[in-house]
C-alpha positions as CSV (number, residue, x, y, z in Angstrom):
1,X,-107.2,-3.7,-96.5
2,X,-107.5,-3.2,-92.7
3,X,-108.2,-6.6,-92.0
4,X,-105.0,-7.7,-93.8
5,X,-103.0,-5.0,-91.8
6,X,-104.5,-6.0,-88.5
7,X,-103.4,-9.7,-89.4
8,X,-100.1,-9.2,-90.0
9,X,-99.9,-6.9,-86.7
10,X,-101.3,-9.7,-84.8
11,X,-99.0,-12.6,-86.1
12,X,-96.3,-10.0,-85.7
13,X,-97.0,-9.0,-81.9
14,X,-97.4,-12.9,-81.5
15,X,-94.5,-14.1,-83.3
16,X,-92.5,-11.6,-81.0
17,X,-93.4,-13.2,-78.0
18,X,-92.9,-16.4,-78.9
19,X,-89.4,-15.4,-79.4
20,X,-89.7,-13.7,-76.5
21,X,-90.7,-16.4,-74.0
22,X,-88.5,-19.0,-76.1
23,X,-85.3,-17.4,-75.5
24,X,-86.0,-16.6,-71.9
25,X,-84.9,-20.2,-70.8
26,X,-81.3,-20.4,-72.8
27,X,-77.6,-21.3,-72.0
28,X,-75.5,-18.9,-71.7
29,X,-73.6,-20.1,-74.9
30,X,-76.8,-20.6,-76.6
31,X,-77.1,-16.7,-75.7
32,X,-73.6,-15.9,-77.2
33,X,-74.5,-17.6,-80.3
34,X,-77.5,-16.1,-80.6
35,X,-76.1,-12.4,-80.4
36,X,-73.1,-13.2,-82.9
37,X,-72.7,-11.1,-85.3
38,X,-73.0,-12.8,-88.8
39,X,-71.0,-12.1,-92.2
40,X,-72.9,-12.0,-94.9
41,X,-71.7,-14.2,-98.3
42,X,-69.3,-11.4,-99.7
43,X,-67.1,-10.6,-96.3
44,X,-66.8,-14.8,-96.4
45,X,-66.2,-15.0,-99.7
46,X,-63.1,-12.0,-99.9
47,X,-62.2,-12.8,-96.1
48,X,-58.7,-14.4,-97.2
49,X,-58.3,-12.3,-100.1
50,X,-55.7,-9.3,-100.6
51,X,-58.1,-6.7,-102.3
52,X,-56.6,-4.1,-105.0
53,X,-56.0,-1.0,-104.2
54,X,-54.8,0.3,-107.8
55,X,-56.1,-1.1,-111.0
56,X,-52.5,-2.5,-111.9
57,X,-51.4,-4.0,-109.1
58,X,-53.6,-7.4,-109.3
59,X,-50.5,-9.2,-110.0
60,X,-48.9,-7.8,-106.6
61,X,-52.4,-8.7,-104.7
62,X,-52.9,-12.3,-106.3
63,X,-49.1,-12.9,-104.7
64,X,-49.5,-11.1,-101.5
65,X,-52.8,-13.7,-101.1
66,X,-50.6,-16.7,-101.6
67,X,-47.7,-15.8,-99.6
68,X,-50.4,-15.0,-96.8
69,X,-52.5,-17.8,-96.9
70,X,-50.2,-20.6,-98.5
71,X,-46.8,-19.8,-97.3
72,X,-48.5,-18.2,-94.1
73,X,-45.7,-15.2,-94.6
74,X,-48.6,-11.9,-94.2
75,X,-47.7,-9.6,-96.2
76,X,-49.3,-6.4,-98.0
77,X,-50.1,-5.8,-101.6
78,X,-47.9,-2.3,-101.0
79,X,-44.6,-4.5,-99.5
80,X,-44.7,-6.8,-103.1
81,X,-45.3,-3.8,-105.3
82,X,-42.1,-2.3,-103.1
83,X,-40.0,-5.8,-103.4
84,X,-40.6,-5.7,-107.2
């Protein structure tokens, strides 16, 4: 069991500085990509999307998607519940 724990200490320690030493030699956009911060599937997935806030306004969120990323008019789920 010690062995195994060692290994993996080892390949981790030199797996580090192989990133390490890799990374010392980049662009300075290759840098900027490299810190990004990246969106896991669900924040893509409901980026465009007006969420619910009540569970009987899905009608009101459904339109105030459309009129904000169709008809590019951004709007709230709250301003088509008002309107209606």
């Amino acid at each position: 069991m010690r062995e195994v724990n060692s290994k993996r200490i080892f390949l981790f320690i030199l797996s580090s500085i192989i990133v390490l030493i890799s990374t010392e030699n980049l662009t300075a956009e290759e840098r900027k990509i490299l810190s990004q911060d990246f969106n896991n599937w669900v924040e893509i997935r409901n980026k465009n999307l007006v969420k619910q806030d009540t569970d009987y306004s899905c009608g009101a969120a459904s339109i105030a998607t459309v009129l904000s990323n169709y008809y590019n008019i951004k709007t709230t789920e709250k301003e088509v519940l008002k309107t209606a």
